[in-house]
PyMOL commands that place a pseudoatom at each C-alpha (Angstrom):
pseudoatom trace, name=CA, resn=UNK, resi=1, chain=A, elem=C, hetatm=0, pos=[-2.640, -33.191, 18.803]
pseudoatom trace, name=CA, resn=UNK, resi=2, chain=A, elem=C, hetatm=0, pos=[-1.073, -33.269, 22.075]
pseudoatom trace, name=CA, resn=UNK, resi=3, chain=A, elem=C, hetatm=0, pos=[2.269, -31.525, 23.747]
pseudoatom trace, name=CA, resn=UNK, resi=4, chain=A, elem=C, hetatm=0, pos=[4.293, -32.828, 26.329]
pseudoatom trace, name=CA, resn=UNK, resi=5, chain=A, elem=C, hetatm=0, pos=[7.112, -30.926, 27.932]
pseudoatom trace, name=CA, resn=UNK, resi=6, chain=A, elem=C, hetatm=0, pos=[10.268, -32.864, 27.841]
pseudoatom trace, name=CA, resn=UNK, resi=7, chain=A, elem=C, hetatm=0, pos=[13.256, -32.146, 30.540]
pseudoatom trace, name=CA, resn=UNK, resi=8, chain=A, elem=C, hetatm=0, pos=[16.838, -33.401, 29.752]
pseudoatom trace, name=CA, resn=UNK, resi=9, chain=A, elem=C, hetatm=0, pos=[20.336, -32.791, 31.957]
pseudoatom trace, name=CA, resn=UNK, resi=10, chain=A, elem=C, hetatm=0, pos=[20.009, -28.897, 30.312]
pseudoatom trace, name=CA, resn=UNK, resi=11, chain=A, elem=C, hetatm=0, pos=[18.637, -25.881, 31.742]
pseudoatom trace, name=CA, resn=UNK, resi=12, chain=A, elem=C, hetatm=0, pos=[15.688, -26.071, 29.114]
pseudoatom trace, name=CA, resn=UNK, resi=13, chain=A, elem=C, hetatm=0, pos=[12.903, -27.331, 28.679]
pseudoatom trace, name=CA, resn=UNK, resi=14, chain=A, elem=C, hetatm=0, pos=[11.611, -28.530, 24.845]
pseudoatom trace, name=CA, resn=UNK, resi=15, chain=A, elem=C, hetatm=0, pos=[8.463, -29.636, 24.009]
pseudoatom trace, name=CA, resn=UNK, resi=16, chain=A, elem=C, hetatm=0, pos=[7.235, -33.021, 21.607]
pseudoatom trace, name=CA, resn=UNK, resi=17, chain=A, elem=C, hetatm=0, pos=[4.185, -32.730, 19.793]
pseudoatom trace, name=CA, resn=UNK, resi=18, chain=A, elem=C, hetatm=0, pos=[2.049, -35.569, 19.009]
pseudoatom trace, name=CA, resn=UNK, resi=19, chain=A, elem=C, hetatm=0, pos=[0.141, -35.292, 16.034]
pseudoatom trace, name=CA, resn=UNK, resi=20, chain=A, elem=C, hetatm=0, pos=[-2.870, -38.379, 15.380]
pseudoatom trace, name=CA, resn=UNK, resi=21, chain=A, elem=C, hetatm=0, pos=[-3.148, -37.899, 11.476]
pseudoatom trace, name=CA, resn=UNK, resi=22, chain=A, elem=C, hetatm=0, pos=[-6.359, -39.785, 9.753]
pseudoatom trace, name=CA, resn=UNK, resi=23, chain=A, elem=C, hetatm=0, pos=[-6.122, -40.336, 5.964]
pseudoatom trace, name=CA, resn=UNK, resi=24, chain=A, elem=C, hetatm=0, pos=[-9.033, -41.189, 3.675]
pseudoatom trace, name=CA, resn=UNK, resi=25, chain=A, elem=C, hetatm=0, pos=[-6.566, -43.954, 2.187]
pseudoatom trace, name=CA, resn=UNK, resi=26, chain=A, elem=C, hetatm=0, pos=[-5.861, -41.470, -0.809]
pseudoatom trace, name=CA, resn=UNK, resi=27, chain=A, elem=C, hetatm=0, pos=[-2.377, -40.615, 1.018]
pseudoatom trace, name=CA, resn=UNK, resi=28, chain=A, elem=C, hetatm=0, pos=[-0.590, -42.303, 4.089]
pseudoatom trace, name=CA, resn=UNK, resi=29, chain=A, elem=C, hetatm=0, pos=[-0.422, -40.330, 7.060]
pseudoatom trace, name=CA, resn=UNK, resi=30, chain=A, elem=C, hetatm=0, pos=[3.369, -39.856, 6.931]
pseudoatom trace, name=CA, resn=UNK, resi=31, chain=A, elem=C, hetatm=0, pos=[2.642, -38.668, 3.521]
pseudoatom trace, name=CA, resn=UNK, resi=32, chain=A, elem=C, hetatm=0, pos=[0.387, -36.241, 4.527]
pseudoatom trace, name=CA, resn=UNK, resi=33, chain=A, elem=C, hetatm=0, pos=[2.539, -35.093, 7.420]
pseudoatom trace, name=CA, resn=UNK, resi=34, chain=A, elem=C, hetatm=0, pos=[5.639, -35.113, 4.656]
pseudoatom trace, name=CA, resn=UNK, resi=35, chain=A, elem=C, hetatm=0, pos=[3.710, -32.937, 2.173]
pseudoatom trace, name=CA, resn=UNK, resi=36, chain=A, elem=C, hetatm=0, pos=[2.365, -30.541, 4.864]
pseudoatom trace, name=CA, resn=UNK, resi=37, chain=A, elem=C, hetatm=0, pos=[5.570, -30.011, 6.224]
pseudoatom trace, name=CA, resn=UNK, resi=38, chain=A, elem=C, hetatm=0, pos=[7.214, -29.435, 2.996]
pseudoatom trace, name=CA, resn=UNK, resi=39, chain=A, elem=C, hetatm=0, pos=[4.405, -26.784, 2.188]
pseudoatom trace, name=CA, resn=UNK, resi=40, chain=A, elem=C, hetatm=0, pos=[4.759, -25.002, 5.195]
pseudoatom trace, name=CA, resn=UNK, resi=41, chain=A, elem=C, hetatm=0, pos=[8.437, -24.684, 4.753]
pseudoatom trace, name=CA, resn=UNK, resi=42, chain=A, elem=C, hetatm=0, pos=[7.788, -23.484, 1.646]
pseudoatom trace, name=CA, resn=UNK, resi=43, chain=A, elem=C, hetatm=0, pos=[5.248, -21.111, 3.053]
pseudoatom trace, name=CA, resn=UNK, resi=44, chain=A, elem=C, hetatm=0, pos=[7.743, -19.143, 4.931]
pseudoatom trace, name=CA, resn=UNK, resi=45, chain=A, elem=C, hetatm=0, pos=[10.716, -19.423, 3.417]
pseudoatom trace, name=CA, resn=UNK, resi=46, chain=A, elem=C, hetatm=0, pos=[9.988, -16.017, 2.016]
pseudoatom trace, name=CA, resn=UNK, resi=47, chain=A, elem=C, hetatm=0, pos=[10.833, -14.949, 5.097]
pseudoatom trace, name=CA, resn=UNK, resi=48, chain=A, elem=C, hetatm=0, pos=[14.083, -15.757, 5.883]
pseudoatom trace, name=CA, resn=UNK, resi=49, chain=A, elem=C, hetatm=0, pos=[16.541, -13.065, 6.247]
pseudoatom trace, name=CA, resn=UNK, resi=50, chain=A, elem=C, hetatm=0, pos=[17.757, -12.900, 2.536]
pseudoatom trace, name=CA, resn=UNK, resi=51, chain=A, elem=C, hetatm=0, pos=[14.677, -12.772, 0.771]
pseudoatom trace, name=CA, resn=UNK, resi=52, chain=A, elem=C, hetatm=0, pos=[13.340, -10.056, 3.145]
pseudoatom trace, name=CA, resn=UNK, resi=53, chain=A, elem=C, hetatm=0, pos=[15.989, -8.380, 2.768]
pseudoatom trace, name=CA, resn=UNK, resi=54, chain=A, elem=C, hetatm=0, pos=[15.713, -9.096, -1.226]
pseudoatom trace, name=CA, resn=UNK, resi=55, chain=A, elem=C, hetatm=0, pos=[12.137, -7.614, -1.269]
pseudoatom trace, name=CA, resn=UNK, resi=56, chain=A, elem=C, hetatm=0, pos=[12.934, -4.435, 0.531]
pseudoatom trace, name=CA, resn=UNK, resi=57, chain=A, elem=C, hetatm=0, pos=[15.336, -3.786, -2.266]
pseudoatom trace, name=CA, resn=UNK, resi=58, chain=A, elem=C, hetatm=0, pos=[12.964, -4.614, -4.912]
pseudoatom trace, name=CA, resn=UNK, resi=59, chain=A, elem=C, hetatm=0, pos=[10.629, -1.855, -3.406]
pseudoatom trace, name=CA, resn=UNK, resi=60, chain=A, elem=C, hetatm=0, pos=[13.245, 0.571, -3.185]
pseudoatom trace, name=CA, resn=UNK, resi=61, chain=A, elem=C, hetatm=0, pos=[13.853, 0.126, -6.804]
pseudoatom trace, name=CA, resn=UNK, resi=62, chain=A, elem=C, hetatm=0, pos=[10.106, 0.358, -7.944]
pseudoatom trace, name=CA, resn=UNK, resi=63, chain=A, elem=C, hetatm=0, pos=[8.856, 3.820, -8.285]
pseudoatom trace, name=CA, resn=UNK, resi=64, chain=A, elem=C, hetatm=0, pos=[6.408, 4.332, -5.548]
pseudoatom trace, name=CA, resn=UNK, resi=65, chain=A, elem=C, hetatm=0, pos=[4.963, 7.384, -5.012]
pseudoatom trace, name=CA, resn=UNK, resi=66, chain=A, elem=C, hetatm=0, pos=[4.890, 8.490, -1.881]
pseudoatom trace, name=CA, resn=UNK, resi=67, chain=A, elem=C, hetatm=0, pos=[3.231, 12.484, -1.078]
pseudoatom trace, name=CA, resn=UNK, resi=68, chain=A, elem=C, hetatm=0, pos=[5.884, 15.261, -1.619]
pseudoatom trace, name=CA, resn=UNK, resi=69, chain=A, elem=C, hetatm=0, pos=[3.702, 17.556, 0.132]
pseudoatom trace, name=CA, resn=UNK, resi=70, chain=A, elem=C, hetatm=0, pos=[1.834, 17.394, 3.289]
pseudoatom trace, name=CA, resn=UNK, resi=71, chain=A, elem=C, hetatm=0, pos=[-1.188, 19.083, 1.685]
pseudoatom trace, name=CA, resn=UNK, resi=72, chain=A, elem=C, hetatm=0, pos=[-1.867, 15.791, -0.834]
pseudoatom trace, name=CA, resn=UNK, resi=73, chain=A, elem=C, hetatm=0, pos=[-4.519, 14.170, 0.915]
pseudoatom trace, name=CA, resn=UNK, resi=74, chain=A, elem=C, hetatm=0, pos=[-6.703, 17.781, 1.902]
pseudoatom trace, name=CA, resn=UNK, resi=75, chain=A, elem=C, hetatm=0, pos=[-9.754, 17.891, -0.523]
pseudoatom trace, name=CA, resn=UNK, resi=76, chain=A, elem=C, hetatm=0, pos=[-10.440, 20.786, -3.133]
pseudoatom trace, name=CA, resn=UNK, resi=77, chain=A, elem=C, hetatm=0, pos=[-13.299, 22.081, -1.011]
pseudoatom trace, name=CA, resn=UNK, resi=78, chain=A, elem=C, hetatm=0, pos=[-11.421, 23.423, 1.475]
pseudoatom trace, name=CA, resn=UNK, resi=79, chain=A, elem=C, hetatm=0, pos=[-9.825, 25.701, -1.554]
pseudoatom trace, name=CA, resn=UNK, resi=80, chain=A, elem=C, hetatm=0, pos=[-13.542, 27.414, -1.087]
pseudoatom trace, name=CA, resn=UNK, resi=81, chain=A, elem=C, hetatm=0, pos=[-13.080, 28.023, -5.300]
pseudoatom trace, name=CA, resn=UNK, resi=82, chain=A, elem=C, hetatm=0, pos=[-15.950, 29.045, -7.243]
pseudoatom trace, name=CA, resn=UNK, resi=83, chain=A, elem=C, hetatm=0, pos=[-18.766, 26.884, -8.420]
pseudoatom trace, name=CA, resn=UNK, resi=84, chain=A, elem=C, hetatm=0, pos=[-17.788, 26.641, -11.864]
pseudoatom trace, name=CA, resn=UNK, resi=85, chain=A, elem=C, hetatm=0, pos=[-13.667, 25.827, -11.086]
pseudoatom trace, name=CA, resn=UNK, resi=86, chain=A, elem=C, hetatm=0, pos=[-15.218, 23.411, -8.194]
pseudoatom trace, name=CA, resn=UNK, resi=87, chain=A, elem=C, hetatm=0, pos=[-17.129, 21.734, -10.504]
pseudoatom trace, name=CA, resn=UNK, resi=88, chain=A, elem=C, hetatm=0, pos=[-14.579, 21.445, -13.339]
pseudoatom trace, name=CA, resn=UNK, resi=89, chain=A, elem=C, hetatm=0, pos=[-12.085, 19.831, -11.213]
pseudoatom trace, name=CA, resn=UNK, resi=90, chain=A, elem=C, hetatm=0, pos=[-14.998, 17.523, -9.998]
pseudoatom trace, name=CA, resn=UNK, resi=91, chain=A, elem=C, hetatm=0, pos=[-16.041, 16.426, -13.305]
pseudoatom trace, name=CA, resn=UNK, resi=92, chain=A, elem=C, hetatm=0, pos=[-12.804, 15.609, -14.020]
pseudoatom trace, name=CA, resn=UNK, resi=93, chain=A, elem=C, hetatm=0, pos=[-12.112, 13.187, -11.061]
pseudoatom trace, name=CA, resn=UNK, resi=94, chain=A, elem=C, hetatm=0, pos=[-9.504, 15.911, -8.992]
pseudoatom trace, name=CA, resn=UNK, resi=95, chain=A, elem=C, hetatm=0, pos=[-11.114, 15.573, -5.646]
pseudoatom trace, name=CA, resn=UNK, resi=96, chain=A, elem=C, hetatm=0, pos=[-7.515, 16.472, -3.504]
pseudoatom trace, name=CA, resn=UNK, resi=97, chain=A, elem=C, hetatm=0, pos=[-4.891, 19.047, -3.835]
pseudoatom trace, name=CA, resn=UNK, resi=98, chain=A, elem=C, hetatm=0, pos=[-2.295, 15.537, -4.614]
pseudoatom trace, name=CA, resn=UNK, resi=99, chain=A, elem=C, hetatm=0, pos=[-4.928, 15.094, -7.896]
pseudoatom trace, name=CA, resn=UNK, resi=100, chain=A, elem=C, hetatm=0, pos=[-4.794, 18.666, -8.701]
pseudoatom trace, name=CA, resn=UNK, resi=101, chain=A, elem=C, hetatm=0, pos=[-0.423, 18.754, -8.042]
pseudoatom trace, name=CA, resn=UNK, resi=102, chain=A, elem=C, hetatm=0, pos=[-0.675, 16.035, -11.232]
pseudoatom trace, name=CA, resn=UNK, resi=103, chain=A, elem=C, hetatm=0, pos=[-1.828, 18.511, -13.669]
pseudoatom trace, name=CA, resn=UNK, resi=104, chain=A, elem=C, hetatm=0, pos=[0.260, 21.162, -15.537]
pseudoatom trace, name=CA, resn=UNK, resi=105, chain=A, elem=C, hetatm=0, pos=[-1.326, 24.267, -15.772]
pseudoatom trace, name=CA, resn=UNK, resi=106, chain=A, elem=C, hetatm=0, pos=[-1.443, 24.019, -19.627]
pseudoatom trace, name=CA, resn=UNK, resi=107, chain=A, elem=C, hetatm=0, pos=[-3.252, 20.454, -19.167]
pseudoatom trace, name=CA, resn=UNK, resi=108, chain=A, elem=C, hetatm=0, pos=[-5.575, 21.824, -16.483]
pseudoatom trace, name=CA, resn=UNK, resi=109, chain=A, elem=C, hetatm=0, pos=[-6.601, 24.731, -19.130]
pseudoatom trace, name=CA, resn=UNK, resi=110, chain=A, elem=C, hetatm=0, pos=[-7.486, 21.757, -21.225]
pseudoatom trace, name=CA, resn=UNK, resi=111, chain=A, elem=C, hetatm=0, pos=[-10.503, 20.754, -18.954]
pseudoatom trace, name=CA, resn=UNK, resi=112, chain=A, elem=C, hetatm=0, pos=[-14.290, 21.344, -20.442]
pseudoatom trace, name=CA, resn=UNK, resi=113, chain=A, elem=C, hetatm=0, pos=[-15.431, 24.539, -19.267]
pseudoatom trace, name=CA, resn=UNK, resi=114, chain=A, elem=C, hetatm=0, pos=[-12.231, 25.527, -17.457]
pseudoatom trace, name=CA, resn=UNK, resi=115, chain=A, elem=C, hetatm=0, pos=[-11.079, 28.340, -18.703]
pseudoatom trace, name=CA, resn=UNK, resi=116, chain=A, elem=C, hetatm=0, pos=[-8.318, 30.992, -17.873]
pseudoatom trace, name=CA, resn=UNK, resi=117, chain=A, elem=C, hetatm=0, pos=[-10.231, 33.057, -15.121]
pseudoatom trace, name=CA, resn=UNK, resi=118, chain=A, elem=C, hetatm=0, pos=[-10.879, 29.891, -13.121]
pseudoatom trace, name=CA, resn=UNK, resi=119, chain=A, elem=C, hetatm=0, pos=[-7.182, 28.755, -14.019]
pseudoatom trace, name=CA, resn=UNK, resi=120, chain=A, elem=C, hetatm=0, pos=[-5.997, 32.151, -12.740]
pseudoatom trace, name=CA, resn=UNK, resi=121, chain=A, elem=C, hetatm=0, pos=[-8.560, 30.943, -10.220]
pseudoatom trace, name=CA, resn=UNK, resi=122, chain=A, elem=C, hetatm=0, pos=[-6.918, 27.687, -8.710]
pseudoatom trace, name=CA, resn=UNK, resi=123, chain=A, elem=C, hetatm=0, pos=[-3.403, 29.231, -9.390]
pseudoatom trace, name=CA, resn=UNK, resi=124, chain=A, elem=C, hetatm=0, pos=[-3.777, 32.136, -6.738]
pseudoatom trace, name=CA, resn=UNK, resi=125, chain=A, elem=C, hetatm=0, pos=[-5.678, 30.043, -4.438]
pseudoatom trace, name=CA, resn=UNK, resi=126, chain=A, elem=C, hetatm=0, pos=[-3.158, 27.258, -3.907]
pseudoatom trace, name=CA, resn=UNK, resi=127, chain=A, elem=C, hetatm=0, pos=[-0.103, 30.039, -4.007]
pseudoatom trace, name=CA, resn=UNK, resi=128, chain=A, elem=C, hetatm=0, pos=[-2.051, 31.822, -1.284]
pseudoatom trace, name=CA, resn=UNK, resi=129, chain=A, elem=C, hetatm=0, pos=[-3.185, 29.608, 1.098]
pseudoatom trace, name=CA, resn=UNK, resi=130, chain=A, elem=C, hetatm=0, pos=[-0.846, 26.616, 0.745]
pseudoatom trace, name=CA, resn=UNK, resi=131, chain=A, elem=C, hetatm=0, pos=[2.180, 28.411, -0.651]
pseudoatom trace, name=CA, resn=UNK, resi=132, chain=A, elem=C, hetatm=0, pos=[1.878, 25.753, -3.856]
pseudoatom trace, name=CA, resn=UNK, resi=133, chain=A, elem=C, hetatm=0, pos=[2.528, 26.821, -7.067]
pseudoatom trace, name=CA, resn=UNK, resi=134, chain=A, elem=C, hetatm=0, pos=[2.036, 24.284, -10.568]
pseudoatom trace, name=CA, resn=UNK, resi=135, chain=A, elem=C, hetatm=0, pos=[4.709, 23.681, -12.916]
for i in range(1, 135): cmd.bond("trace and resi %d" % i, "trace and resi %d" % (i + 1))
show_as sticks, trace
zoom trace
């Protein structure tokens, strides 16, 4: 390809491209060139004002969960809990306080081997030091 500047009687200055296009015969060049250009077009039309628009609205409607409380992302071993609640929660996939928040305490009672000391357990521990309390 190649680009020339090109200066009229106006203040600006536009520029021509020159595109050499080889074909394998299958297509002619201004075929090519056609169907490339219609692609492209195609290609970002999706981003013209109304359909971004149009998607943002789309995501506003879908429920995405975004974290309630700062304290999501912090990991249960900073709760310092004992070996037996740390290890219940562990088995069970809850590696952050935002996996723990997901659980009721009557399904978190429902874990093997968690029973209602370590419940009592996790319940004070999250009132105390984060102020959180399950519903």
């Amino acid at each position: 390809f190649k680009i020339e500047n090109v200066y009229d009687n106006s203040n600006y200055i536009t520029e021509r491209l020159f595109l050499d296009v080889w074909t394998n015969g299958s297509i002619s060049p201004e075929d090519a060139v056609s169907h490339a250009s219609e692609f492209i077009i195609d290609l970002f039309s999706s981003l013209t004002k109304n359909n971004v628009i149009q998607g943002i609205n789309e995501l506003e409607k879908k429920d995405i969960k975004s974290p309630l409380d700062p304290h999501t992302n912090i990991a249960i071993e900073e709760l310092q809990l004992s070996v037996r609640a740390y290890n219940c929660l562990k088995r069970a996939q809850i590696n952050t306080i935002g996996d723990l928040l997901e659980y009721s305490p009557e399904k978190l009672q429902e874990l093997k081997n968690f029973g209602r000391k370590s419940a009592d357990e996790v319940f004070t521990t999250l009132k105390t030091k984060l102020g959180i309390v399950l519903k």
